[in-house]
N, C-alpha and C positions, 0 to 999 in steps of 0.2 A: 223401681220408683226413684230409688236413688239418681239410677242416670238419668232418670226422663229430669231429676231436679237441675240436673249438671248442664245439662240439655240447653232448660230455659234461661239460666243465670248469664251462661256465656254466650250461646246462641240465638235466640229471641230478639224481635225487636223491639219487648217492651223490657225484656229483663227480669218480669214480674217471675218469681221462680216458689212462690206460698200453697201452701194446699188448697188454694181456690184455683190457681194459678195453673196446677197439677193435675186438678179432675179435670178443667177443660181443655188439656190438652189431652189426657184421657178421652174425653166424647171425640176430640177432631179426629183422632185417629182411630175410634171407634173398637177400644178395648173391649173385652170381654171384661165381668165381672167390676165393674167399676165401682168403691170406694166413695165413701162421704166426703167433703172434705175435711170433716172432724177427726175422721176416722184417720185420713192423711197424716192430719195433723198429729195426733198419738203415734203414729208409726216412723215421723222424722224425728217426733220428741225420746222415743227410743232407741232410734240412731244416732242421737245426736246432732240433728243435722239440720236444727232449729238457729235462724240468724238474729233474731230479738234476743236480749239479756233478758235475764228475768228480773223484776223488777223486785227489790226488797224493800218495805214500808216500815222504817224507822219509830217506835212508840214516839209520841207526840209528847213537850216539856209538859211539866207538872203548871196549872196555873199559877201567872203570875211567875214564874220562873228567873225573870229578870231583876226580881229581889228576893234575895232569902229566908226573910221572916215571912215574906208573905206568901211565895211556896210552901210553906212549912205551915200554913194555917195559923200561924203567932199574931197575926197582923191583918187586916179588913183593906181592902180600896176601893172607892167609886170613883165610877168612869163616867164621864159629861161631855156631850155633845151635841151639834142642833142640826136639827131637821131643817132642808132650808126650801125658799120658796114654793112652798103650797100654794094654791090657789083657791080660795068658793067661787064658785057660780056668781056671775056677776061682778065677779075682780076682787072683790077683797085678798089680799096676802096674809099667809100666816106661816107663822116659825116658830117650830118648838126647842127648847129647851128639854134635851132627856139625859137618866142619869139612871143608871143600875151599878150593884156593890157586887165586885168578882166571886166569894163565894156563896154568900146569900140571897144572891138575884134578889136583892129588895131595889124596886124601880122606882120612878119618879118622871113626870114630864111637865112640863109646864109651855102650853100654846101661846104665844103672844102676836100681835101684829111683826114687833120689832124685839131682838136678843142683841142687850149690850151689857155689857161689863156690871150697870149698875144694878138691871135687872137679872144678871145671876149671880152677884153677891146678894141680893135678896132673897132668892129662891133656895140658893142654898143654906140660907144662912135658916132661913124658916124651914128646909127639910130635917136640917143637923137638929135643929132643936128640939125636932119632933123624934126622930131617929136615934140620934147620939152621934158621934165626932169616928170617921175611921181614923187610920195611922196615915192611908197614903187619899188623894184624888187625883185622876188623870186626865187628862188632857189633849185637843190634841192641838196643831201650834197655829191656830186661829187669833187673829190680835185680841177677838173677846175672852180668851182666857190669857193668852199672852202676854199680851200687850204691843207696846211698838215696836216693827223689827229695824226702826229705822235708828234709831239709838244705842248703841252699845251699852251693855250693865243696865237694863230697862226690864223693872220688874212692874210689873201690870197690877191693877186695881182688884183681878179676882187670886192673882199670887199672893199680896199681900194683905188680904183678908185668910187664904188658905193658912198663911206662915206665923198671924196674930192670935191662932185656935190652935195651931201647934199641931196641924195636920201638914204630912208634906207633900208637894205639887210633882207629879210627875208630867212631864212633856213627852209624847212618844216620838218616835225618829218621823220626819218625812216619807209620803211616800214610800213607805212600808204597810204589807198586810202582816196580817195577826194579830198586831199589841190593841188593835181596838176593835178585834173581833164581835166582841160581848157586850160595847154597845152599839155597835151597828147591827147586831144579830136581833137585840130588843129595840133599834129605831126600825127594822123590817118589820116585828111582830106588831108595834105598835099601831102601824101604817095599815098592815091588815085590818089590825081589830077595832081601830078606829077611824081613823079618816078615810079606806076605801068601802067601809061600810053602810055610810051616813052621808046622807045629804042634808049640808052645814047651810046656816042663813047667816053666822058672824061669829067672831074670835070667840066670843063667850059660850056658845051653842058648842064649839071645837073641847071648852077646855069641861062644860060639866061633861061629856062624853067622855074625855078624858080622864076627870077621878074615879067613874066609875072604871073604866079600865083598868086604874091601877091598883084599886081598894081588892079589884077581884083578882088580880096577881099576886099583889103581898098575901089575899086568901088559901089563894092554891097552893103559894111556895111557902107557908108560915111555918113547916118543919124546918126546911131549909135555913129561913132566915132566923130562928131560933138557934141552929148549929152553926151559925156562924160565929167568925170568931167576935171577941164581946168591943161595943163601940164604947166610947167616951162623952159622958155629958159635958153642954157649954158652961164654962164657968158662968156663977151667979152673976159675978160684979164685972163683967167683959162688957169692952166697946168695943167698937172700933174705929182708930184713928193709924187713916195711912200713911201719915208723917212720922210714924215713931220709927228710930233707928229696926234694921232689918234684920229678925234673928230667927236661929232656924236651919233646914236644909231645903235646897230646890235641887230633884233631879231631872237630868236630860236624857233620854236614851236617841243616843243617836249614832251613825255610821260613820265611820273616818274618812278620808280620801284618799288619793292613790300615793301619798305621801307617808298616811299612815298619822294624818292630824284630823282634829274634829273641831269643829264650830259651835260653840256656844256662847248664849250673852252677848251677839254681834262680834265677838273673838276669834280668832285661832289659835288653839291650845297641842300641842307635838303629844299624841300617844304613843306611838311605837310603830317605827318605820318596818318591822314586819307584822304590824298588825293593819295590813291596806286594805280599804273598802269593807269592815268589818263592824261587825257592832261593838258600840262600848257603854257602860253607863257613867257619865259624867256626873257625883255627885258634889253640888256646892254648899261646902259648909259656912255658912254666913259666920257661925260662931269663931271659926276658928279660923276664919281668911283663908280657906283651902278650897282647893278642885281635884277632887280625886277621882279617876280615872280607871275602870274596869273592866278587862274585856267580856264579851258574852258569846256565846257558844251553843243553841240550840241543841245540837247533837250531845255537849256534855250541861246541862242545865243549872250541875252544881260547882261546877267549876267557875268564878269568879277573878281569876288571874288580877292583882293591882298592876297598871301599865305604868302611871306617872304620879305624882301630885305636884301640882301648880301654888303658888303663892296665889291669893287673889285679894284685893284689895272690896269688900263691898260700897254700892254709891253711897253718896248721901241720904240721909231721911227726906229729900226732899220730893214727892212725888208730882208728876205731871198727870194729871186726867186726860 
């Protein structure tokens, strides 16, 4: 068997030399006692004579892994993101608004025709209140939560509602999967359980189907979101006004380039020229004029390496809508 393997690898003219490969050159030649190809395969894997690697499946980071308190369960995040152009019957548009918390799946969605900045500082501003305040919210780098990317040091309308409740804004990197697994995992269930369900006559038809939705989520997972780690109420006597100087932290989690520098805040910031095309989290500490700079590592999840800190000057109080 061995040679008939030897056989096909070098000799054949398609090369294929596998234990499919094997029996049917077994049938052309009209062997006796011919072999599964299963069974092929156990008898090269006991030869050794097998050309695939085997493949080894690395455990998966702890959630949240890209910050340490909140790997650690010390620390709560919600994740926000919008569902975009849906259609009713008859053309109406509709765009949701969703938002689920990394360890207590407690969710949220809110249907609208249109998702802007003003309408999800609303939204979340009346979930938090009902809910309690986490430590982080996430993001992803959409200008509705953004804001402009066309201005350098341009902190957006729903950052600095995040940064005035003393919740901190994560951005996740570009064009990366995972960091927003958990709400795109509950904008699919949503989509099931509600809108490929129902046939909608207008936005408001979309959103009562929707509280019920989610009145019956937070039902199912209420152990869950009772073990979650504990949120923070809105202060009593809080406004908010987005002209007030900028305090607080914003983090970025994003990939370096082949130089080994990362982009944030319309910037280029030098993290470490052998750390090229890698993840770092860039956190900005408004308080104390810094950007520090950290590498991340999947495979070691608790390792946090500091790469640099930067000086950083924050903008003015002045904000542009």
């Amino acid at each position: 068997m061995l040679g008939l393997r030897k056989f096909l690898r070098e000799r054949s003219d398609l090369g294929e030399c596998g234990p499919q490969a094997i029996r049917e050159e077994m049938v052309r030649r009209r062997l006796t006692s011919i072999p599964s190809a299963r069974t092929i395969a156990r008898i090269l894997g006991r030869r050794g004579a097998l050309d695939g690697r085997r493949r080894f499946r690395r455990p998966a980071p702890p959630r949240g892994w890209y910050l340490p308190d909140l790997a650690a369960r010390k620390a709560e995040l919600d994740s926000f993101d919008v569902i975009e152009d849906l259609v009713i019957a008859g053309g109406a548009e509709v765009n949701v608004l969703t938002g689920i918390s990394l360890h207590g799946g407690l969710c949220a969605a809110w249907p609208a025709t249109q998702i802007t900045a003003k309408s999800t500082v609303l939204a979340l501003y009346e979930h938090w209140r009902e809910t309690g305040l986490p430590r982080y919210a996430k993001f992803d780098n959409d200008m509705v939560f953004h804001g402009s990317h066309g201005r350098p040091d341009s902190f957006g309308r729903v950052t600095r509602f995040c940064l005035s409740l003393g919740v901190i804004p994560v951005f996740a990197p570009p064009r990366e999967t995972g960091f927003q697994a958990d709400i795109e995992s509950f904008n699919g269930r949503w989509q099931n359980g509600v809108w490929s369900r129902f046939r909608f006559v207008d936005v408001n038809h979309v959103a009562r189907q929707s509280r019920k939705y989610v009145t019956a989520s937070r039902e199912k997972h209420v152990a869950r979101i009772q073990d979650a780690p504990a949120r923070r109420s809105i202060p009593k006597r809080w406004r908010l006004n987005l002209r007030r100087p900028l305090q607080g932290t914003v983090i970025f989690l994003r990939r370096t380039d082949e130089n080994g520098n990362v982009r944030v805040l319309g910037r280029t910031y030098s993290a470490d020229r052998k750390w090229c095309r890698r993840l770092v989290r860039a956190e900005v500490d408004l308080d104390r004029g810094q950007i520090r700079i950290y590498a991340l590592r999947r495979r070691a999840p608790k390792t946090h390496r500091h790469l640099r800190t930067h000086d950083y000057r924050p903008p003015s109080s002045v904000f542009h809508a």
